[in-house]
TIMIDO-256163 format. One record per residue (C-alpha): x, y, z. Coordinates in nm, 2 decimals. Each point is the difference from the previous one (the first is absolute). Example, Ala and Ser with C-alpha at 12.3 -4.5 7.8 and 13.67 -1.06 7.14 Angstrom:
<site X="1.23" Y="-0.45" Z="0.78"/>
<site X="0.14" Y="0.34" Z="-0.07"/>
% end
This chain:
<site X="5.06" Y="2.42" Z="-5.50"/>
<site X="0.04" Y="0.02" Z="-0.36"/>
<site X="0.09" Y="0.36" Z="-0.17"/>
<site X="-0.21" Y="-0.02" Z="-0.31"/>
<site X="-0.16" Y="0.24" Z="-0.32"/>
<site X="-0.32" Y="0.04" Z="-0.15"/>
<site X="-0.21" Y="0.21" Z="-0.19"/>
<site X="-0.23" Y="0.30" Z="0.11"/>
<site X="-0.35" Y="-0.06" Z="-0.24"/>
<site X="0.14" Y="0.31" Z="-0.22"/>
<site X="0.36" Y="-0.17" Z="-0.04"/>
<site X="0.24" Y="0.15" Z="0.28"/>
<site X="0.24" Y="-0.21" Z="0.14"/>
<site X="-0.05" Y="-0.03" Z="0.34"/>
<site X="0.27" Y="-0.14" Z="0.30"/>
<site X="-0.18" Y="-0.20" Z="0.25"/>
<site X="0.10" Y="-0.30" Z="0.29"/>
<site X="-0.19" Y="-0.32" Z="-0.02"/>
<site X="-0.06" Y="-0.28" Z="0.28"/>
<site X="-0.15" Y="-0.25" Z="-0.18"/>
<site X="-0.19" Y="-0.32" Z="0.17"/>
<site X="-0.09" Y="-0.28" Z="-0.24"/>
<site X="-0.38" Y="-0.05" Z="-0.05"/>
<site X="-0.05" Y="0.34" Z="0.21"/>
<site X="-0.23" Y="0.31" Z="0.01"/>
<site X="0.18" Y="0.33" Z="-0.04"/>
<site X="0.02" Y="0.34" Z="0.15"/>
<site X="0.11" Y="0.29" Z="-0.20"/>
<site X="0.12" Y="0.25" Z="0.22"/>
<site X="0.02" Y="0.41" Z="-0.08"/>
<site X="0.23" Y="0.22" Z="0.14"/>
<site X="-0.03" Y="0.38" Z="0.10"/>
<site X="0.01" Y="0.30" Z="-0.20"/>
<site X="0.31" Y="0.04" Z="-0.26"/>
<site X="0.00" Y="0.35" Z="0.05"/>
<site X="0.05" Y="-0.04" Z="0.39"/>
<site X="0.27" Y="-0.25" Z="-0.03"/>
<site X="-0.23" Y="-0.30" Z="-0.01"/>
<site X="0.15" Y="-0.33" Z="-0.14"/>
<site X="-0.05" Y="-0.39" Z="0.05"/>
<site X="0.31" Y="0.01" Z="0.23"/>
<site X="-0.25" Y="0.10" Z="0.28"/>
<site X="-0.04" Y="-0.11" Z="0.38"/>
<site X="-0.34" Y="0.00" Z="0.00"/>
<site X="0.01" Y="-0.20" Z="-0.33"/>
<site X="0.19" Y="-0.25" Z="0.23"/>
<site X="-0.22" Y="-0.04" Z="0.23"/>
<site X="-0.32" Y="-0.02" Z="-0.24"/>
<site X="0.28" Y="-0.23" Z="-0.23"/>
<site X="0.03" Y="-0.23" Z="0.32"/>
<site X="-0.34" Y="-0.06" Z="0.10"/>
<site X="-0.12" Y="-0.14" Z="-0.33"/>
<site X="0.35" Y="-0.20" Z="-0.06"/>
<site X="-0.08" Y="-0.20" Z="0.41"/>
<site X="-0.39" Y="-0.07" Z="-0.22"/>
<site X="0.16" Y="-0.17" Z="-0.28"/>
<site X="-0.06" Y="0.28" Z="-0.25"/>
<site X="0.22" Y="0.09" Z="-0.32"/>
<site X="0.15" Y="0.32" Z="0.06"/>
<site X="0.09" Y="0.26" Z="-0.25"/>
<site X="0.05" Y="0.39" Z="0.09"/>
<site X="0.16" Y="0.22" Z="-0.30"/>
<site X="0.08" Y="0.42" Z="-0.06"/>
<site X="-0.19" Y="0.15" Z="-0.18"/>
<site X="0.11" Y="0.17" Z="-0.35"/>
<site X="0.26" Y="0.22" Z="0.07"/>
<site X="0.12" Y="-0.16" Z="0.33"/>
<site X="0.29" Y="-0.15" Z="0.02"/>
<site X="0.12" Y="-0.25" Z="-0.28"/>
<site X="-0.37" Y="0.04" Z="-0.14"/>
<site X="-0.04" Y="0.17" Z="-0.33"/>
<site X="-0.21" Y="0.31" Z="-0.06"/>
<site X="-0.12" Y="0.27" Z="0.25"/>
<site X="-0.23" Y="0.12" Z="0.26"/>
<site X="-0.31" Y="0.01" Z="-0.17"/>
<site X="-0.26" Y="0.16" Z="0.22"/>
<site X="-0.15" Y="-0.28" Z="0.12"/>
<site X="-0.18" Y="-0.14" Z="-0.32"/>
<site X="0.32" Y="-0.15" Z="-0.15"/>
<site X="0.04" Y="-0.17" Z="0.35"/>
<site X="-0.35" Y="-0.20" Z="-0.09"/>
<site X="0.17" Y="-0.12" Z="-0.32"/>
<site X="0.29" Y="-0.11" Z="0.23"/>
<site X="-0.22" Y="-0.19" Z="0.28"/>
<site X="-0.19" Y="-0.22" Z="-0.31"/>
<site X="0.33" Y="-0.05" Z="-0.22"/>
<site X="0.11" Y="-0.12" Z="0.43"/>
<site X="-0.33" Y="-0.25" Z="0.04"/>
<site X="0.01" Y="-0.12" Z="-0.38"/>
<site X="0.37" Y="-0.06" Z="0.06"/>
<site X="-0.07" Y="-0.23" Z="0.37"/>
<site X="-0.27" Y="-0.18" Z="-0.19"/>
<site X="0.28" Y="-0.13" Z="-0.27"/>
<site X="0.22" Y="-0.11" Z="0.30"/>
<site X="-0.33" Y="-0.26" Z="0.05"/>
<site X="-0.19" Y="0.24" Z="0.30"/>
<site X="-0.37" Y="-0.12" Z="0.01"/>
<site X="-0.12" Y="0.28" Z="0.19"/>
<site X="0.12" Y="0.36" Z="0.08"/>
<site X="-0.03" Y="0.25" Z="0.26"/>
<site X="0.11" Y="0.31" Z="-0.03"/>
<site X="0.22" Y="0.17" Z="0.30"/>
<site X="0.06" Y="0.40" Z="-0.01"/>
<site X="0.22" Y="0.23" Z="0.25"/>
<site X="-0.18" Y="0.36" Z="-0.03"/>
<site X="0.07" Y="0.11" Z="-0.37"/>
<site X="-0.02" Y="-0.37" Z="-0.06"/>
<site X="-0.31" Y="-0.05" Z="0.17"/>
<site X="-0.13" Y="0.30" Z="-0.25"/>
<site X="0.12" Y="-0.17" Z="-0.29"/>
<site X="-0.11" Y="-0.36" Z="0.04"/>
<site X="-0.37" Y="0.19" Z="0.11"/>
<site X="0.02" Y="0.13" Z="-0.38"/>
<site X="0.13" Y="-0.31" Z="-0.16"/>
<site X="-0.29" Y="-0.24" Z="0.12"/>
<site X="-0.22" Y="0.16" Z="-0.23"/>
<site X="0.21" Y="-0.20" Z="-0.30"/>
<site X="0.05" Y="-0.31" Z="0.22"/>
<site X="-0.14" Y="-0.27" Z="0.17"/>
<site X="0.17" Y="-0.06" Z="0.34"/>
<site X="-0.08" Y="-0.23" Z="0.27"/>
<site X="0.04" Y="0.26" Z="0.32"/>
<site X="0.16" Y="0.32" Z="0.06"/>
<site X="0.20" Y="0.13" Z="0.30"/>
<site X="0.08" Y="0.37" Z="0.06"/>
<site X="0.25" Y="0.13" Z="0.23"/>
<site X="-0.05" Y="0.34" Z="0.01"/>
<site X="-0.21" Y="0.16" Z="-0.27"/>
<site X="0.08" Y="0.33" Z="-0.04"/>
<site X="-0.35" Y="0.13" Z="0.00"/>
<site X="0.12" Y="0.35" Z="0.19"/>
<site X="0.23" Y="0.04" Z="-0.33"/>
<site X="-0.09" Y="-0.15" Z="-0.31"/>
<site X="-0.35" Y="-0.01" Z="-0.16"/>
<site X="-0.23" Y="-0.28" Z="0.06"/>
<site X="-0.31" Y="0.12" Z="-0.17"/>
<site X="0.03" Y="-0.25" Z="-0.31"/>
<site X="-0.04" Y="-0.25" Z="0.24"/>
<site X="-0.36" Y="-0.14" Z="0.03"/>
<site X="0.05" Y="-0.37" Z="0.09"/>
<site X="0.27" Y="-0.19" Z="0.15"/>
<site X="-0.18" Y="-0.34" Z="-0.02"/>
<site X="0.34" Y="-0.20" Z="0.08"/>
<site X="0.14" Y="0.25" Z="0.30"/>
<site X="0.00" Y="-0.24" Z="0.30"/>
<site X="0.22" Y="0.21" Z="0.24"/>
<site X="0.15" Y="0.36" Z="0.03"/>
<site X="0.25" Y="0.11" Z="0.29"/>
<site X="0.10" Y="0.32" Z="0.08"/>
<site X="0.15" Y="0.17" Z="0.31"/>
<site X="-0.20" Y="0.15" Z="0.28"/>
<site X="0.20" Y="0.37" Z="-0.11"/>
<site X="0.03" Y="-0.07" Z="-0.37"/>
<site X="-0.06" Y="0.33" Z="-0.10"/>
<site X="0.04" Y="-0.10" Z="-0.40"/>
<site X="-0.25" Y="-0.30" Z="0.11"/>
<site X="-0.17" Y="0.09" Z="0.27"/>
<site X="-0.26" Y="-0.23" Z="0.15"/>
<site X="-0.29" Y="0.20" Z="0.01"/>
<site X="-0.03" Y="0.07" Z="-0.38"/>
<site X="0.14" Y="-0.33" Z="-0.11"/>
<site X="-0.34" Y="-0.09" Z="0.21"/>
<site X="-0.20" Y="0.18" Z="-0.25"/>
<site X="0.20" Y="-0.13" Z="-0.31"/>
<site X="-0.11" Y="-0.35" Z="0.12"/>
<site X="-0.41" Y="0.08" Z="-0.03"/>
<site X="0.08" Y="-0.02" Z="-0.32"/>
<site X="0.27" Y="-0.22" Z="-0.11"/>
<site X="-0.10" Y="-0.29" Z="0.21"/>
<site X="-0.18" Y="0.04" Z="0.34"/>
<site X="0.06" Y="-0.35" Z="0.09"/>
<site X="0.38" Y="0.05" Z="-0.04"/>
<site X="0.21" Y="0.00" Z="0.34"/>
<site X="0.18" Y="0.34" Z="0.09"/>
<site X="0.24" Y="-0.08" Z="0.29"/>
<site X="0.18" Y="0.34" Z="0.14"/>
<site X="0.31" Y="-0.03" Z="0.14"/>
<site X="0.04" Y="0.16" Z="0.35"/>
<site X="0.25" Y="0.31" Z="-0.04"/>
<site X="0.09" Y="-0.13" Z="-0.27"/>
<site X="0.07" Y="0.25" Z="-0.33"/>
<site X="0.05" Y="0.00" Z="-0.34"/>
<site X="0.38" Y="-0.14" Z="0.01"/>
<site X="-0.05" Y="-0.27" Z="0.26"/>
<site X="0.32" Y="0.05" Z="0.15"/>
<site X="-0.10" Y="-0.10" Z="0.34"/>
<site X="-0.30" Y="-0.21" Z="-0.13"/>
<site X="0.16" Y="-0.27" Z="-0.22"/>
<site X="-0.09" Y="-0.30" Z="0.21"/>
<site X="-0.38" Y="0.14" Z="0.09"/>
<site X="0.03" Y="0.04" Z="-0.38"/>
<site X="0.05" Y="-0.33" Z="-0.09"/>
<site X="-0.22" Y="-0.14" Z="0.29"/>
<site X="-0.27" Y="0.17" Z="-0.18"/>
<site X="0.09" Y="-0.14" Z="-0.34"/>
<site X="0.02" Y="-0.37" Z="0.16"/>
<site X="-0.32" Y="0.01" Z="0.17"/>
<site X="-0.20" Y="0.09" Z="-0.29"/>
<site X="0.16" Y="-0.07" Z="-0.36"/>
<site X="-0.06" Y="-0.29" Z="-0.15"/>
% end
């Protein structure tokens, strides 16, 4: 694991850790909101970190602007874009031939907005904090392949994430996790048995 910098698409600095695997596909993982606390040095980023890392992928999660060593600051959400695609164009230099995008609750949010300006392969959401943040923007989700959330999420709850998924991709798999809420603190391990049985 390789500390490393790169550039947000609008020319912020941005901090990040990189696991790269030679001739690999990459993940680009997104943390939770700045505001709340949220940076890359998460444990549910571990856990999401660690599932792709046992499939071979290229890893790479990074703070936002304004988060730790990362230049810049909070930028309600549409700077964040400019930091997810200055985070994929900055993989596919390190020789990823495919990308899927990763995101832990604001994270989720924010790789749902970048997709519109990129081109990745699948999308995992942890989380989406559909009870919190504004969706509506959001017609299609053509690469969302899985979304988990906890059975009590109250910031993602199941049933509306349900509805969300009508529309962003019915065919995508939403796995709930039993008791589970939005911090996982007792639900790390159904977490990742989630993420294992259905990424990529």
């Amino acid at each position: 694991m390789n500390q490393v910098f790169f550039n947000s698409k609008d020319g912020f600095r941005l901090e990040g850790k990189l696991h790269r695997t030679e001739k690999a596909p990459a993940a680009i993982i997104t943390h939770p909101h700045p505001l709340y606390g949220g940076t890359m040095n998460n444990y549910v980023l571990d856990v999401i970190e660690s599932v792709f890392l046992e499939k071979g992928f290229t890893t790479l999660r990074f703070n936002f602007r304004g988060v730790g060593k990362s230049s810049g600051s909070y930028s309600d959400g549409k700077g964040e874009i400019e930091d997810v695609i200055g985070a994929v164009s900055f993989a596919e230099e390190t020789g990823a031939d495919r990308v899927v995008l990763a995101g832990y609750s604001f994270g989720a949010w924010v790789n749902a907005h970048a997709q519109a300006y990129l081109q990745p392969t699948e999308m995992v959401m942890v989380s989406p904090p559909v009870a919190m943040m504004d969706f509506s923007e959001i017609a299609t989700l053509s690469s969302l392949r899985l979304v988990v959330t906890g059975e009590n999420d109250e910031i993602a709850p199941p049933d509306n994430i349900k509805k969300h998924l009508a529309l962003w991709n019915p065919e995508a798999t939403l796995r709930v996790i039993a008791n589970g809420d939005h911090f996982y603190g007792n639900s790390l391990p159904a977490l990742k048995a989630a993420l294992k049985k259905n990424t990529v």
